[in-house]
N, C-alpha and C positions, 0 to 999 in steps of 0.2 A: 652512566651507561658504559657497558665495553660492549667489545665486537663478540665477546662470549655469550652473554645473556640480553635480554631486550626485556624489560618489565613492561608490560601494555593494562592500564588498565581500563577496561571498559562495562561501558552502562549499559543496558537496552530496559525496553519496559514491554515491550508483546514480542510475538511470533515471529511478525514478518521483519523486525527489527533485530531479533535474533539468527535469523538468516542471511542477514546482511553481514551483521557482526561476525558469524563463522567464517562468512565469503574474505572479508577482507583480513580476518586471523589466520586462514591457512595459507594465504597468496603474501601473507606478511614474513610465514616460515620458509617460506619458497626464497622469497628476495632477501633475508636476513643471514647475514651467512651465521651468525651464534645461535644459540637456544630464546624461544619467546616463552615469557612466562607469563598467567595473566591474573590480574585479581577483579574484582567487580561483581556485577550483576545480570545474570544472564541465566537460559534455557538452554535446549536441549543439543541447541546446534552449537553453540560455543561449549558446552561440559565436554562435546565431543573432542573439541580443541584445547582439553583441559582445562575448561575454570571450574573454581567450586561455587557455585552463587554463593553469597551474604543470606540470600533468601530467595524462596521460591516465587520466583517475579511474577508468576500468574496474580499475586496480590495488586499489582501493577495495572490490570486490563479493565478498566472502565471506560464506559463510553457515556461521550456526553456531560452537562453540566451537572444535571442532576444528579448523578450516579457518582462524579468528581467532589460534590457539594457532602455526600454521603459517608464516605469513606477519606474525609481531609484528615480526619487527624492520624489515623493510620498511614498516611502517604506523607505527612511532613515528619512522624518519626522516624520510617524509612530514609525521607531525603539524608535526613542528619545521622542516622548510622552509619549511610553507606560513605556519604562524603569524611566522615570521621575515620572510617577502614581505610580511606584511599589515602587520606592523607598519613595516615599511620604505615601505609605500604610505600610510601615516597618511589610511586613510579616513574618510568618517563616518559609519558606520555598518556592522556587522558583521552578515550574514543569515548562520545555519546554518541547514539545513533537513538533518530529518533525521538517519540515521546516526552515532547519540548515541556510538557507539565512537571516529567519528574526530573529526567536527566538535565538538562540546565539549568533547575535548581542545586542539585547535585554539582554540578560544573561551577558555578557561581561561589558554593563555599569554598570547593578544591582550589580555586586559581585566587582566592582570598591567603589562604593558607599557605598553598605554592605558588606565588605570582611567577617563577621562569618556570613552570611545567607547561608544554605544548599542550593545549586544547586545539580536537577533530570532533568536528561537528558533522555527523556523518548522517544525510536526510535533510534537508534546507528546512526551517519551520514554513508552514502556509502563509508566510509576510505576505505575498502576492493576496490573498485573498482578507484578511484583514489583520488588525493590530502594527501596519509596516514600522512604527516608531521600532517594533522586535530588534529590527534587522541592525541599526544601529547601537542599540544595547549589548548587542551581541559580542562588539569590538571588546569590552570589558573582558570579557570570558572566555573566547573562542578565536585560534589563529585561524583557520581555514576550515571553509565549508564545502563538505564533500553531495554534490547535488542527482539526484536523480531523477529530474526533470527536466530538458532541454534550457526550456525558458527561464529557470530560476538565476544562471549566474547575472545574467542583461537587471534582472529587476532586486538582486541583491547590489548590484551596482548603481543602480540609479537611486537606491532606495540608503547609500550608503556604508553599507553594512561590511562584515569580512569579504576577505579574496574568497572566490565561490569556484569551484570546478566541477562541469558538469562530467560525473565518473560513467553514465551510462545507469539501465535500467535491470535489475536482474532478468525481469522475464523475457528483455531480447535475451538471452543465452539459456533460458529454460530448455533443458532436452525434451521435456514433455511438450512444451509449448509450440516450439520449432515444428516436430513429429507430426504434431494436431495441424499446424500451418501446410507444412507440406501437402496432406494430405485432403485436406479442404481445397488447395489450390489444384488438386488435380481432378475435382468432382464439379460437377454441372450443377447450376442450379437448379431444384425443384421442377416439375410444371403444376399449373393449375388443379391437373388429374391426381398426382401424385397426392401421398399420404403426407403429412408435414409433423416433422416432429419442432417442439418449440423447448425451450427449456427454462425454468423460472430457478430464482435466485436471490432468495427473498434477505441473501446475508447471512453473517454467521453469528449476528449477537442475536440475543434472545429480542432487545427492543424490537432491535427492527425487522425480526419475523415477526412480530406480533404487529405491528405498524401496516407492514407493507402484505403479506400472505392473504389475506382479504381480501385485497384488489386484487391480486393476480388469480386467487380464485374466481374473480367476477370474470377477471379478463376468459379464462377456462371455460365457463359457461357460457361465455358471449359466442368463441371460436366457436365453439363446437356445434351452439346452435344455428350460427351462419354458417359452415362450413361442413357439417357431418362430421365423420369420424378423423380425431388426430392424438398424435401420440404427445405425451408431457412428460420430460424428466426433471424433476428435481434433485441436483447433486448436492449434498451437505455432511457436515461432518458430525461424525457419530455421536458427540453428545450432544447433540441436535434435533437424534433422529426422532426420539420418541416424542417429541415435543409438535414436532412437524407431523409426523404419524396422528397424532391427537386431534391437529390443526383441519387435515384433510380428511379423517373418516368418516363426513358429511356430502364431503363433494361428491357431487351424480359422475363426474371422470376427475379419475384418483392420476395424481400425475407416479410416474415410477422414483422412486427416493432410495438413491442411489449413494451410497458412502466410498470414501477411501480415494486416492489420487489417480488409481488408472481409473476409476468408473468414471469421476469428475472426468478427464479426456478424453474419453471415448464420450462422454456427450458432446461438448466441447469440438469432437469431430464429426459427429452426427446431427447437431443440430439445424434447424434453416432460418431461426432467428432465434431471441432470445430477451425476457424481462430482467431486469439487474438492478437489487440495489447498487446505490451510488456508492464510487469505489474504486480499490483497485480491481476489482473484479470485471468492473466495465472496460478496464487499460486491458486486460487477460482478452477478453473477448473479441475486442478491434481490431489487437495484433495479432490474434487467432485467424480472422477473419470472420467471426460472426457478427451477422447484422445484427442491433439491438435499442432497445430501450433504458434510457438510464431512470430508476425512481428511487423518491425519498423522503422522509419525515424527520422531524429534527424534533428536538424537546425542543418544549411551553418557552425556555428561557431563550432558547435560541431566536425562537420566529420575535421576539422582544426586540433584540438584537441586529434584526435584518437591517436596518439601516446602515450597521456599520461593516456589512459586510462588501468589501471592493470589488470583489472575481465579478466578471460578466458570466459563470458558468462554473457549474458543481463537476460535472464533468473530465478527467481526462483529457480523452483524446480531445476535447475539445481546444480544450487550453493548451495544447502541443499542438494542435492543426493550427491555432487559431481562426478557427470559425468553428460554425457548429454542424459538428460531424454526426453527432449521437441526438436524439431528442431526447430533452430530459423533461421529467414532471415532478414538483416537490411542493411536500402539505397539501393543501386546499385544494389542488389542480391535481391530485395523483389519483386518476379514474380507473378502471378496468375496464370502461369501455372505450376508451384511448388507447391502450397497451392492446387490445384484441385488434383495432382497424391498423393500428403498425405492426403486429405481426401479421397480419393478410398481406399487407403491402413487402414486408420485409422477406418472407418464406419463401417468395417466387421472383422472377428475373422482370422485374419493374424498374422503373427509370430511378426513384426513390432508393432501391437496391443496387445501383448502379454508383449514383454520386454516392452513397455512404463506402462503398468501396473503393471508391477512390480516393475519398478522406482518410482511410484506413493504408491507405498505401502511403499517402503524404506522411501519416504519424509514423510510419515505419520507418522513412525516410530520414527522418529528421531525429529519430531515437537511434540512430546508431553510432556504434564507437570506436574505435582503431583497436581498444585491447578491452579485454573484460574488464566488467565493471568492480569486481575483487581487484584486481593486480593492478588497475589503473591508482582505485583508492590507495593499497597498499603504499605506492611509488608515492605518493604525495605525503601520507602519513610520515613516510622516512623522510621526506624531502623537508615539510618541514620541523620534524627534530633534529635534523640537520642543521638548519637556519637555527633556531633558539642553543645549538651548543655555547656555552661561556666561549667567548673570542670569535666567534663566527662574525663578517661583516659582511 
């Protein structure tokens, strides 16, 4: 490496990893005083910061075991092409973010091949909620973990794993988010009389609208039979829509299916509670300020597995507040006529609507950061290629 070029290369395998990845590649050009050049794997937000993917990483996006079990041999030839590019590119410096299925096998060969190239682990893997033996394996492969959840450095420490820095969350610095927050904090709750709009969220993969859109349809029938007239938005993203469209042209009250990022925040700002698959989307809505419901279904292979799962809570905010902020309901227990008695309770200024807002203030609290969660990572990334230079003590 000279002070002229920075070769970075980096991994990601979905979307919201690819976001991350742009954040912390142009907060990298900012603090770098030479050119960043990058090779790797990545979408639309790092091409924007010039990489050329290997491959178009939407090959990458499965969910679940089954869907993982499906698509193995295509994702272990990927692993070994890609780790094969990078080592042929002798960067300095390896960023995985995320998707601990592909990228750390990735990482795994690279730091085989290059034992002094600096490995950034950027996303903690879920050790906290089960597999923690992770966290220590990790020391092989990865100098520093870049965390974006308060609680992860304390339990990558206990759990003996790499030095952990918690960098902050991107959605505290959302402009959108922020705007929606603002604006929610300066409107009244509901009353009784009042029309209530609610907003369902059944997820963006196809499983789990087919898993969870059911109930929340029940939950739809339930409102409105107890309640009279209310309004329902469903926001999803366009290759979604027809699927969703299909799902509801049965329902007696059709909720409104809304596409694209401002309609998503303008419900977001309108809403007076809200159903949610489990997710980051339930972390969107607490720091937003909407009340909600967390729900969920897992594949046949997972509920097999319950037993080895550690987390007290699927949830979020929960596990940042530590206690439980959100009610959640997953598999066997996931009613719509549960989700319809919490949105009555949640829609209007009840004591239930009280403490969840003030859980919601605690996660606030306790998710914030001195510098953006980009520039913060950046700073660490240089900091330690710094440390691994030859003669560094």
């Amino acid at each position: 490496m000279s002070d002229a070029s920075l070769k970075v290369a980096i991994v990601v395998g979905e979307v919201s990893g690819d976001l991350l990845g742009a954040d912390l590649i142009a907060a990298l050009k900012r603090q770098f005083p030479g050119g960043v050049d990058l090779v790797g794997v990545g979408g639309e937000g790092l091409e924007t910061q010039g990489l050329r993917s290997f491959f178009d990483f939407s090959e990458l996006q499965v969910m679940g075991i089954t869907q993982v079990l499906s698509t193995l041999p295509r994702l272990v030839r990927r692993i070994g092409e890609t780790a094969s590019a990078i080592i042929a590119a002798k960067p300095d410096v390896l960023v995985i973010v995320d998707s601990p299925d592909f990228t750390h096998r990735v990482a795994k060969r690279v730091r085989t091949a290059l034992p002094g190239l600096p490995v950034v682990n950027y996303v903690c893997p879920s050790v906290w909620a089960w597999k923690e033996y992770r966290a220590q394996r990790m020391l092989a492969y990865v100098d520093h973990v870049l965390a974006v959840l308060p609680f992860e450095p304390e339990v990558m420490r206990k759990l003996g794993g790499p030095p952990t820095t918690y960098v902050g969350h991107r959605l505290t610095a959302d402009p959108n988010l922020l705007d929606a927050r603002r604006q929610r904090a300066q409107t009244k709750p509901r009353t009784r009389a009042d029309r209530k709009t609610v907003m369902l969220l059944p997820g963006s993969r196809s499983s789990e609208i087919i898993k969870l859109l059911p109930h929340f349809g029940d939950a739809v029938t339930e409102l409105v039979a107890r309640n009279g007239e209310m309004r329902f938005v469903l926001p999803t993203m366009p290759r979604r829509e027809a699927m969703i469209r299909e799902f509801v042209k049965d329902w007696t009250t059709k909720p409104e299916i809304v596409t694209g990022a401002e309609a998503k925040w303008q419900a977001f700002t309108e809403a007076d509670a809200a159903m949610a698959a489990s997710g980051t989307v339930v972390l969107e809505l607490a720091l937003t300020g909407v009340p909600c419901v967390s729900a969920y279904k897992t594949d046949w292979i997972i509920k097999l597995m319950t037993s080895k799962i550690k987390t007290w809570s699927a949830a979020l905010p929960n596990l940042i507040a530590d206690y439980a902020v959100v009610p959640e309901y997953i598999n066997d227990v996931v009613r719509g006529g549960s989700f319809a008695r919490w949105m009555e309770k949640l829609s209007v200024d009840t004591l239930p609507r009280q403490a969840m807002m003030e859980g919601f203030d605690v996660l606030w609290q306790r998710m914030q950061t001195e510098k953006p969660p980009g520039e913060h990572a950046a700073e660490i990334v240089l900091d330690v290629l710094q440390k691994k230079k030859p003669g560094h003590s």
